[in-house]
N, CA, C and O atoms as a MOPAC input file, in Angstrom:
PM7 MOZYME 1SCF
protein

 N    121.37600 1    90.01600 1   116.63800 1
 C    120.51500 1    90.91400 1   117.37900 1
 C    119.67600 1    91.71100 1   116.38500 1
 O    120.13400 1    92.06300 1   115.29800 1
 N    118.53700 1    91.96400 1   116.75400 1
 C    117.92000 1    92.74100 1   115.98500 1
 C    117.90700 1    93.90500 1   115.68200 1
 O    118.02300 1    94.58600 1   116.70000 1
 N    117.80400 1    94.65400 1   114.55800 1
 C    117.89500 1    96.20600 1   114.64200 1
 C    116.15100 1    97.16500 1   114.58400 1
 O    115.29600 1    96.90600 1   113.73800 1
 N    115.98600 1    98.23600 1   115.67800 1
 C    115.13100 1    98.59900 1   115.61200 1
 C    115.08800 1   100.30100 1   114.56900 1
 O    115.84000 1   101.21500 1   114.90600 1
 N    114.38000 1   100.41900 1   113.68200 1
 C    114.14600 1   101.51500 1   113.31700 1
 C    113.02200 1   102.65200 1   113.60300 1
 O    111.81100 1   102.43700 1   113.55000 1
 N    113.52800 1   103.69500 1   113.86400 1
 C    112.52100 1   104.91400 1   114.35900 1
 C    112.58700 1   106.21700 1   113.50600 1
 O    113.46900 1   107.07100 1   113.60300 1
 N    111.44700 1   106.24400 1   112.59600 1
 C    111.23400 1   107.35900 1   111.78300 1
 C    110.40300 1   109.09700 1   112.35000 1
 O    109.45500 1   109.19300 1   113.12900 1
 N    110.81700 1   109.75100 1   111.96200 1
 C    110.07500 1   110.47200 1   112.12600 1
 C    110.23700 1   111.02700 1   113.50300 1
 O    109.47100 1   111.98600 1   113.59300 1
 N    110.85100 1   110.85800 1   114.53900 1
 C    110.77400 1   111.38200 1   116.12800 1
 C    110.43100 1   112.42200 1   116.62700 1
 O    111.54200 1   112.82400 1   116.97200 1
 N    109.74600 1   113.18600 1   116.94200 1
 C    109.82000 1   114.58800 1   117.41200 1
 C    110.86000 1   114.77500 1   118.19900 1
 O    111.21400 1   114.05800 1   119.13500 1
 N    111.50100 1   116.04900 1   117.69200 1
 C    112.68500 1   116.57400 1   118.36800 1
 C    112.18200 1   116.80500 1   119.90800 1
 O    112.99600 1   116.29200 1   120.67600 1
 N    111.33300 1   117.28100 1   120.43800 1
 C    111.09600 1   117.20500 1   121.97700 1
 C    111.33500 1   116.04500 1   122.54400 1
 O    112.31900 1   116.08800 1   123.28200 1
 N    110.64900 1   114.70400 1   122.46300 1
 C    110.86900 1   113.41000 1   122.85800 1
 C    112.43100 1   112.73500 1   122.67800 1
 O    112.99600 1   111.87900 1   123.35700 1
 N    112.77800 1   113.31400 1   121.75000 1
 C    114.57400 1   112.99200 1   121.02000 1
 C    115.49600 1   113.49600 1   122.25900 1
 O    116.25800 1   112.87000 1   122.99600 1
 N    115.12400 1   114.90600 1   122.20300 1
 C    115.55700 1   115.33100 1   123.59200 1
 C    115.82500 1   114.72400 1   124.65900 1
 O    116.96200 1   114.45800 1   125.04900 1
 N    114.27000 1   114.32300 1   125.49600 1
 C    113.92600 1   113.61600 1   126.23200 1
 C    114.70200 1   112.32700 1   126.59300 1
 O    115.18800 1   111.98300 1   127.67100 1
 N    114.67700 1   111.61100 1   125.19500 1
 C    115.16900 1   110.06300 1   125.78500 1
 C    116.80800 1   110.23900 1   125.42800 1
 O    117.34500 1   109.13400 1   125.51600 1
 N    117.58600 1   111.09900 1   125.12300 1
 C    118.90700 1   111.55400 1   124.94500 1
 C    119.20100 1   111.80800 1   126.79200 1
 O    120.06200 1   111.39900 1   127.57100 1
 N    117.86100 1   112.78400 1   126.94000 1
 C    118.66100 1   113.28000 1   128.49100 1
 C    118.53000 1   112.09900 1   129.64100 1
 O    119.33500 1   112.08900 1   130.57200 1
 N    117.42900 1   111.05000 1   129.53700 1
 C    117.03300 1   110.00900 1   130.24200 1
 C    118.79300 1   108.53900 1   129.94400 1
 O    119.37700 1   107.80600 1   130.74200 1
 N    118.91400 1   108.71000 1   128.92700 1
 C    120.02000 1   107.82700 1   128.51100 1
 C    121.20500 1   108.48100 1   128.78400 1
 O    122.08700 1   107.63300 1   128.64800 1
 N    121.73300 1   109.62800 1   129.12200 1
 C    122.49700 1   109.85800 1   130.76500 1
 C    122.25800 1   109.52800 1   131.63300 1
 O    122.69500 1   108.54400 1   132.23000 1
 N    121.49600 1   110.26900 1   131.93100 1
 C    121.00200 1   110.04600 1   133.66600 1
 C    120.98700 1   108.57500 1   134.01700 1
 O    121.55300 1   108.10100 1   135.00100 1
 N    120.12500 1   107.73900 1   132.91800 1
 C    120.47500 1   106.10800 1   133.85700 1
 C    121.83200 1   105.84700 1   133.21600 1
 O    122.27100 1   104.70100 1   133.12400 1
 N    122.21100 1   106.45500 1   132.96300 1
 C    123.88300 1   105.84300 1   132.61400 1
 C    123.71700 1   104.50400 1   131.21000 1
 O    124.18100 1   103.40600 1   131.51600 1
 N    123.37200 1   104.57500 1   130.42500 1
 C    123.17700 1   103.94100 1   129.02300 1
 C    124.13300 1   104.31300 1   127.95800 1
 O    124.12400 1   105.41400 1   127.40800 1
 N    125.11500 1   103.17400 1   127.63500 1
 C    125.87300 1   103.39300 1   126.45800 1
 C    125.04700 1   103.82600 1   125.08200 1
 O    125.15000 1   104.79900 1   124.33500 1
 N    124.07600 1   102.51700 1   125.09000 1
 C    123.73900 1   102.36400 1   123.94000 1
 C    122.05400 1   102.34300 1   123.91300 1
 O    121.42200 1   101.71100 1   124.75900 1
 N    121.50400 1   102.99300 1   123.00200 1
 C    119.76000 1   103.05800 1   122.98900 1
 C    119.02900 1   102.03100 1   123.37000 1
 O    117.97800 1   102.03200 1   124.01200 1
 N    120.06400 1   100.54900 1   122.64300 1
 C    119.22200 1    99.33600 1   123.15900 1
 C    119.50800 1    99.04900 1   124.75900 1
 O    119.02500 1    98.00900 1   125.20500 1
 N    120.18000 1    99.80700 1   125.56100 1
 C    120.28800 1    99.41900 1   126.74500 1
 C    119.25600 1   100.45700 1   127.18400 1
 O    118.55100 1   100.02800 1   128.09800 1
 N    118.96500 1   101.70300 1   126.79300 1
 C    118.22200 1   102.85800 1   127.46900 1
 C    116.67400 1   101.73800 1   127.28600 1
 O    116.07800 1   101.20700 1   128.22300 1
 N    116.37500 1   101.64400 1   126.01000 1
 C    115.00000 1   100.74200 1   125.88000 1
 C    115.14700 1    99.36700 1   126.69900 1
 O    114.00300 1    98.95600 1   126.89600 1
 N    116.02700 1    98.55000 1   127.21800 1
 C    116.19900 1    97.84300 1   128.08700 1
 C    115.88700 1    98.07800 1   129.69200 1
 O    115.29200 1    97.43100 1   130.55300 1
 N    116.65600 1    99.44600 1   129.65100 1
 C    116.34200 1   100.09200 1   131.35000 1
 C    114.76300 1   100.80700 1   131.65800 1
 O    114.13900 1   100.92400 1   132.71300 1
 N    114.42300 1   101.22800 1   130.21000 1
 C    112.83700 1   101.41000 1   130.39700 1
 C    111.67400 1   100.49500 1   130.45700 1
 O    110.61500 1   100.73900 1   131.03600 1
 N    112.01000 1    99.27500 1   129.71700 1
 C    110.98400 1    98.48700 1   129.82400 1
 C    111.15100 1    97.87700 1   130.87000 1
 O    110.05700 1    97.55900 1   131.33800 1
 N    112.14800 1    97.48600 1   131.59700 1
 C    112.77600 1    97.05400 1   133.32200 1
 C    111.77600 1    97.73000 1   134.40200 1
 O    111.07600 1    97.29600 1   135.31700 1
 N    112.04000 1    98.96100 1   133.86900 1
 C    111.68500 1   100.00200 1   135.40700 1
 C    110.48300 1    99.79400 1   135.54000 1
 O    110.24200 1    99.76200 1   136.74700 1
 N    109.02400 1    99.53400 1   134.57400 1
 C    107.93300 1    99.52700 1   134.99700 1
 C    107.20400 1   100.45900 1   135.77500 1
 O    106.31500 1   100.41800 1   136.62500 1
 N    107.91500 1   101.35300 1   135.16600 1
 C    107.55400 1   102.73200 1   135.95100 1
 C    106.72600 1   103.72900 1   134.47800 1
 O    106.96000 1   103.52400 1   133.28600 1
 N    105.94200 1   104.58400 1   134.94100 1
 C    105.69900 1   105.58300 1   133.65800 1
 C    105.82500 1   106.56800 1   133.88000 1
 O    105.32800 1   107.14600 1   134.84700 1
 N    106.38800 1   106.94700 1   133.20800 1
 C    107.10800 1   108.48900 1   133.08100 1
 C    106.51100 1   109.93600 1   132.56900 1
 O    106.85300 1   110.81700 1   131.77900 1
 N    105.40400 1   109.66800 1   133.48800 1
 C    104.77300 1   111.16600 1   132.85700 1
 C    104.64000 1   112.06700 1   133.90900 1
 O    104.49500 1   111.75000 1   135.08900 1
 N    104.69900 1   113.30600 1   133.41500 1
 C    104.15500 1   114.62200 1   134.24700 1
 C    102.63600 1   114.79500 1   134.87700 1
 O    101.70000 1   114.09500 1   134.48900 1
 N    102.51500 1   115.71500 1   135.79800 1
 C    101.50400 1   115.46100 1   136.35000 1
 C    100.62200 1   116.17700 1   135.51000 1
 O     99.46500 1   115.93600 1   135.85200 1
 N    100.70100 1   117.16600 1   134.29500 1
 C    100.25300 1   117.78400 1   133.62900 1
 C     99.19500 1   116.83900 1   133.37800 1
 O     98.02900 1   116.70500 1   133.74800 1
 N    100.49000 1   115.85600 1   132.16300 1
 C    100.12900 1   114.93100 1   131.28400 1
 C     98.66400 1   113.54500 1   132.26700 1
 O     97.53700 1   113.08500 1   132.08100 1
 N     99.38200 1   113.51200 1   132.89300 1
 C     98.67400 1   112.21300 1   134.16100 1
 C     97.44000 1   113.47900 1   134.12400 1
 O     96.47000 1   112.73900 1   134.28300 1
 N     96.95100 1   114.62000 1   134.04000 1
 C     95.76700 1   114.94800 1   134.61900 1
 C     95.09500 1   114.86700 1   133.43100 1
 O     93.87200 1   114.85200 1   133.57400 1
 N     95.50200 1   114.80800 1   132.27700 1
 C     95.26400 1   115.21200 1   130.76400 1
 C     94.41600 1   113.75300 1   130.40000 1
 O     93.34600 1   113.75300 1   129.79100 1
 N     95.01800 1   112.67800 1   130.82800 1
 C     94.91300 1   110.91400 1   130.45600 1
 C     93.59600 1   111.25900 1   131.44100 1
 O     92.45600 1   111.33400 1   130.98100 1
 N     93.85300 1   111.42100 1   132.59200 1
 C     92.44300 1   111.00500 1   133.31900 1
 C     91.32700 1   111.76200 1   133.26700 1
 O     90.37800 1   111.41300 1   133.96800 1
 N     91.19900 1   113.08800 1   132.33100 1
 C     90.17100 1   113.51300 1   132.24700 1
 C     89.57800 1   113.31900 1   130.92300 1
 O     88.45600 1   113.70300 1   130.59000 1
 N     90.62500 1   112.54300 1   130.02100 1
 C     90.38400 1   111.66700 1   128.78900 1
 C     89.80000 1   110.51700 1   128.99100 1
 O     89.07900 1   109.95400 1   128.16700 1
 N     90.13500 1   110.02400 1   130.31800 1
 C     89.74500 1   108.57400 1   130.48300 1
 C     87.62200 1   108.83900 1   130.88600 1
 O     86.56000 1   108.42600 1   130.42000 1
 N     88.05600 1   109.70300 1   131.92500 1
 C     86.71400 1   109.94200 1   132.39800 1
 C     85.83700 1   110.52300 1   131.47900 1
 O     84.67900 1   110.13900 1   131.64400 1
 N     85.99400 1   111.30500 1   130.58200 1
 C     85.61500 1   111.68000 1   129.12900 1
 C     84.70900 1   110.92400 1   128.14800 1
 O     83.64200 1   111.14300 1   127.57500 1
 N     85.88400 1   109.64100 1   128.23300 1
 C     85.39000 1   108.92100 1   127.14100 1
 C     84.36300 1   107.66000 1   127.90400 1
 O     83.47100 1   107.09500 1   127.27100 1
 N     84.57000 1   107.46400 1   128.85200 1
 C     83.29100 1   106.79700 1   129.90100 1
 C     81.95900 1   107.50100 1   129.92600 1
 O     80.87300 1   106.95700 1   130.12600 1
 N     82.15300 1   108.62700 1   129.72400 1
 C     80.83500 1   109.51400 1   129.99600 1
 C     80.09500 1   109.07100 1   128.89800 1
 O     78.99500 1   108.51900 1   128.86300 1
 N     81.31000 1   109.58300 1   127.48400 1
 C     80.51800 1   109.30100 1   126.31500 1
 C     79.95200 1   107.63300 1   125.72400 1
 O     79.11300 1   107.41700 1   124.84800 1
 N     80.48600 1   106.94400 1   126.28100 1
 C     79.74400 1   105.71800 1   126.51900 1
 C     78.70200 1   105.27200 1   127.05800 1
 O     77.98300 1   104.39400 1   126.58200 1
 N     78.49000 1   106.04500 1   128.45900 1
 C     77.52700 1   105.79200 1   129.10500 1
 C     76.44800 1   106.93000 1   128.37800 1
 O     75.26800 1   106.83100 1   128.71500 1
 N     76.71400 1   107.69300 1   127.67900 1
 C     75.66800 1   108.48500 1   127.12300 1
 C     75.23300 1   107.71700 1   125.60200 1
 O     74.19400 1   107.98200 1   124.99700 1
 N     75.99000 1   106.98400 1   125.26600 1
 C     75.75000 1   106.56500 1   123.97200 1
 C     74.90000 1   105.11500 1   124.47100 1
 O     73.85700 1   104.95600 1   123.83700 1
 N     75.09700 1   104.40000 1   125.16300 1
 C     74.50300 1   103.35200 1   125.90800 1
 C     73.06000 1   103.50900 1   126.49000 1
 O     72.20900 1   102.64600 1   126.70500 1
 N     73.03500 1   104.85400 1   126.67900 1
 C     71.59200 1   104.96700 1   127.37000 1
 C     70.82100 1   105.25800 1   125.90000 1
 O     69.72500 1   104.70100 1   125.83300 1
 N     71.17800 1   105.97700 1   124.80300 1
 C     69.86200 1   105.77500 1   123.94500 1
 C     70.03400 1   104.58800 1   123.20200 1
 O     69.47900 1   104.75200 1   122.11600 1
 N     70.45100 1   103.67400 1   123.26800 1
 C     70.29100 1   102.14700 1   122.69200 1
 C     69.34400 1   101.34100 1   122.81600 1
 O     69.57000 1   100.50100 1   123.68800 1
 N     68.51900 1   101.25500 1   122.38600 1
 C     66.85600 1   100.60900 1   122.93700 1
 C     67.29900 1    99.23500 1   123.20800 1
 O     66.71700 1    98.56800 1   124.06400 1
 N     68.38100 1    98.72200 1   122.47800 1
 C     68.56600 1    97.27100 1   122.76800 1
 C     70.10200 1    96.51600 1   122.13800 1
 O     70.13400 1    96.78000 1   120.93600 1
 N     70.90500 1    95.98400 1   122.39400 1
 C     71.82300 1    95.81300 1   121.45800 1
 C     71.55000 1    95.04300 1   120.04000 1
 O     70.57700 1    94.29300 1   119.96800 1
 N     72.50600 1    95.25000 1   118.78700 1
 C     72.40200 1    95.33300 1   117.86300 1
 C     72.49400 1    93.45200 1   117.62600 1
 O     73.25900 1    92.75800 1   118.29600 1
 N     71.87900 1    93.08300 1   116.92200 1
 C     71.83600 1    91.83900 1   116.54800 1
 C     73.07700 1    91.44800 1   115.62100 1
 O     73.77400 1    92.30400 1   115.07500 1
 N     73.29400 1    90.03300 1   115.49300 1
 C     74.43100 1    89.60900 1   114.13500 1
 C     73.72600 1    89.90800 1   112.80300 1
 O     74.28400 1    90.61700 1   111.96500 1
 N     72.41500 1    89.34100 1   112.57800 1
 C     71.80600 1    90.01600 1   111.72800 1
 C     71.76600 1    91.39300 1   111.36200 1
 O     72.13300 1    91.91200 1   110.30700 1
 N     71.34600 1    91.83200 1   112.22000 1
 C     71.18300 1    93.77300 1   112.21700 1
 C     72.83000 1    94.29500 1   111.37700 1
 O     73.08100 1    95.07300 1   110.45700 1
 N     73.57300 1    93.51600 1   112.14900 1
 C     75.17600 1    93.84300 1   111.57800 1
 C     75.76600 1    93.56100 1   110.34700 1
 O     76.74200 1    94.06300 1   109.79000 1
 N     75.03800 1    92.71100 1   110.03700 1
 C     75.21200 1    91.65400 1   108.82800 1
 C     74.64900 1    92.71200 1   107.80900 1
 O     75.28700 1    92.75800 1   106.75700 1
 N     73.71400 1    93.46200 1   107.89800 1
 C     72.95200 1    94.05100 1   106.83800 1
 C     73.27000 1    95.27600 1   106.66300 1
 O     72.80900 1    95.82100 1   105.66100 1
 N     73.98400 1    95.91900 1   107.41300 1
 C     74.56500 1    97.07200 1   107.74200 1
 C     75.92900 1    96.91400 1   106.92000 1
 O     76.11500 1    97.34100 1   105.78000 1
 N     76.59000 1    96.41400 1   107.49100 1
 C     78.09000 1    96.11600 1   106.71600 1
 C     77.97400 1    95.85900 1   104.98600 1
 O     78.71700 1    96.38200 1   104.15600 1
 N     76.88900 1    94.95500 1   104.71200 1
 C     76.29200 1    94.49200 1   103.45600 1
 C     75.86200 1    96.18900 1   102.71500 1
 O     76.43900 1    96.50900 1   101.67600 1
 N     75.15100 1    96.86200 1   103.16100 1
 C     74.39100 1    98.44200 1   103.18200 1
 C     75.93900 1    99.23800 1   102.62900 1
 O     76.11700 1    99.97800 1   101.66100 1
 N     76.76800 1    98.81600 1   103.51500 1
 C     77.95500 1   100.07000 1   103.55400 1
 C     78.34300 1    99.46600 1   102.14200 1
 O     78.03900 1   100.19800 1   101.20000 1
 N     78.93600 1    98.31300 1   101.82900 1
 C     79.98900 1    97.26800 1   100.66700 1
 C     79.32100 1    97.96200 1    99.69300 1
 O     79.94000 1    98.72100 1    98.94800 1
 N     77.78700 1    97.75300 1    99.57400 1
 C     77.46600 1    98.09300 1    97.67800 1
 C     76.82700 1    99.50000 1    97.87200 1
 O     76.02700 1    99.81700 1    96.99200 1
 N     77.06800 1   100.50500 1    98.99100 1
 C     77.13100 1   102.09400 1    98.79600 1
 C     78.34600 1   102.15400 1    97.80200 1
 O     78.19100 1   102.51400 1    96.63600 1
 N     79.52900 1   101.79600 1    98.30500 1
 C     80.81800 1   102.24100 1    97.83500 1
 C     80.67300 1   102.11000 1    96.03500 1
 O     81.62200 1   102.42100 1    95.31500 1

């Protein structure tokens, strides 16, 4: 079986999946990450869920604002010379 390693965790989330691995009744972490990827469910607050969708809608805006001053899309050429521009700045 494989072993997974996790560096670094924030103690809030540590919390979190400690108190979630009661509650579904989980011996072992690889069963808690078993019962989460199962459930197909996502587990966020409605905070968080309002936070994603005004990120989501956010970053659409700024697309559609960056899209409208584009006179035309950028060619392979155009790209080609650009990337070439950036290599022998450095």
């Amino acid at each position: 079986m494989a072993t997974i390693l996790v560096k670094n965790l924030p103690e809030e989330l540590l919390k979190e999946l400690k108190r979630l691995k009661v509650e579904l009744g989980c011996k072992t972490w690889a069963n808690l990450l078993t019962e989460l990827v199962a459930s197909e469910e996502i587990l966020l607050t409605e905070e968080k869920n309002n936070q994603t969708d005004t990120g989501v809608k956010n970053f659409l805006n700024l697309k559609t604002a960056v899209s409208t001053k584009w006179t035309s899309g950028p060619t392979v050429l155009e790209e080609m010379r650009r990337s070439r521009r950036h290599e022998t700045i450095k």
